[in-house]
N, C-alpha and C positions, 0 to 999 in steps of 0.2 A: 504494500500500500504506500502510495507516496504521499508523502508532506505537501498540500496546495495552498498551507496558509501564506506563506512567502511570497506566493505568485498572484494572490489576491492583489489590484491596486486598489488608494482607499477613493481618489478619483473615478473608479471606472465602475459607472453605474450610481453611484452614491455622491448625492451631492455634498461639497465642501462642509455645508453649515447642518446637515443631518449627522456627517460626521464626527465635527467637531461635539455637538450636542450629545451623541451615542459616550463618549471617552467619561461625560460626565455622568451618565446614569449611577453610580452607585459612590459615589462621594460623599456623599449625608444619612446613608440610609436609605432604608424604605420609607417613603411616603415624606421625605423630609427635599422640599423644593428646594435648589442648586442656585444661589446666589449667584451671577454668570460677573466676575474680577474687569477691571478695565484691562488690568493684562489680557484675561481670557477672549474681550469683545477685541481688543486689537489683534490678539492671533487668529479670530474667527477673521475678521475682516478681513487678514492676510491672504487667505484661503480660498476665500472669494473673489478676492482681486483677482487671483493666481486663476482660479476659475471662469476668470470673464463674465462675473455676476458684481459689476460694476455698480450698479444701482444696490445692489443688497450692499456693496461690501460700504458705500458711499454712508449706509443710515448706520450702517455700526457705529462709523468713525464719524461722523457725527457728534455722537455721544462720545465717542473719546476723545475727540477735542473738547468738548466741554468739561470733561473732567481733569485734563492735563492740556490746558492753551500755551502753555508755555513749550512742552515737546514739537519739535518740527517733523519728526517721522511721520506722528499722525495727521498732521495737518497737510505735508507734505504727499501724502495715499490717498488722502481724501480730494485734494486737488488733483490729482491724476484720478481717479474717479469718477467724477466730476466731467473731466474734459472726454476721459472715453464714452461716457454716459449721454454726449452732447450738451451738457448743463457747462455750457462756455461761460457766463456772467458766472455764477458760483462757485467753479475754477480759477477764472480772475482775481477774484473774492478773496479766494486763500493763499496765491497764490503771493498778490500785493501784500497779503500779513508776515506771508514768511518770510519776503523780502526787510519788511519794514520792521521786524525786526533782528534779523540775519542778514545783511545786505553784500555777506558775502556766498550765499548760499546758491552756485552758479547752478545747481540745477536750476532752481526756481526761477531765475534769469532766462533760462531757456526752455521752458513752459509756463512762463508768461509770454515769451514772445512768439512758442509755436501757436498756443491758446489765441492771440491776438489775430496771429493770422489765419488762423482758423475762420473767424469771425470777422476774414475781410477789411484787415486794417493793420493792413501791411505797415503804414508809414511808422505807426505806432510800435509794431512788433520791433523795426533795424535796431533801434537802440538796447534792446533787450537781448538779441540774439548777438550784436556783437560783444558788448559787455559778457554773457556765457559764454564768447569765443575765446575772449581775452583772460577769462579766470581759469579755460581749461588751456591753457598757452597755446591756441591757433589763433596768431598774427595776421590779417590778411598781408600779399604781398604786394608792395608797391613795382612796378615796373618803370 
């Protein structure tokens, strides 16, 4: 008889966020409900992301930005959420936070400026996208 628990993925078939919720069934007991940690909603949301369930993973983090505004990881997921989700104003949203208070944080430089131009406003994005050129050290060259 061979071993097929190995070859089980937890992906395949089973979505991210039934997943993660199964791992907790038996934490408290029987019949004793599972407080779900900011840790735990920012790993769910990770999962989601990873899953391409943008919109799910977006309401997680949501709520984990409001419990830790100060972390840029989750603010920084939920912006990229956001934009793959088409919700471009709400991406911008966070996007300008993490800058404004990180302003060397070159991703966010360059998903603000992809974001921008997404949204058909190109002139607005150059200054964005070269400033994230310039922090990942691609200089344009002069001829």
């Amino acid at each position: 008889m061979t071993d097929n628990y190995n070859a089980y993925q937890a992906t395949d078939g089973v979505s991210p966020d039934r997943w993660a919720s199964a791992l907790h069934l038996f934490d408290n007991g029987a019949g004793v409900p599972h407080e779900e940690t900011t840790r735990e909603r920012w790993e769910r949301a990770q999962l989601l992301f990873e899953a391409r369930d943008y919109i799910g993973a977006a309401r997680l983090l949501g709520d984990v930005v409001e419990e830790v505004p100060e972390q840029t990881g989750p603010r920084l997921l939920l912006a990229r959420s956001y934009y793959h989700s088409a919700q471009l104003g709400r991406a911008e949203e966070q996007l300008r936070q993490i800058i404004e208070r990180d302003p060397v944080e070159h991703y966010a430089h360059l998903m603000l400026g992809r974001t921008l131009q997404r949204q058909g406003r190109q002139d607005e994005a150059q200054p964005w996208l070269r400033m994230a050129a310039a922090f990942s050290g691609e200089f344009p060259h002069s001829d």
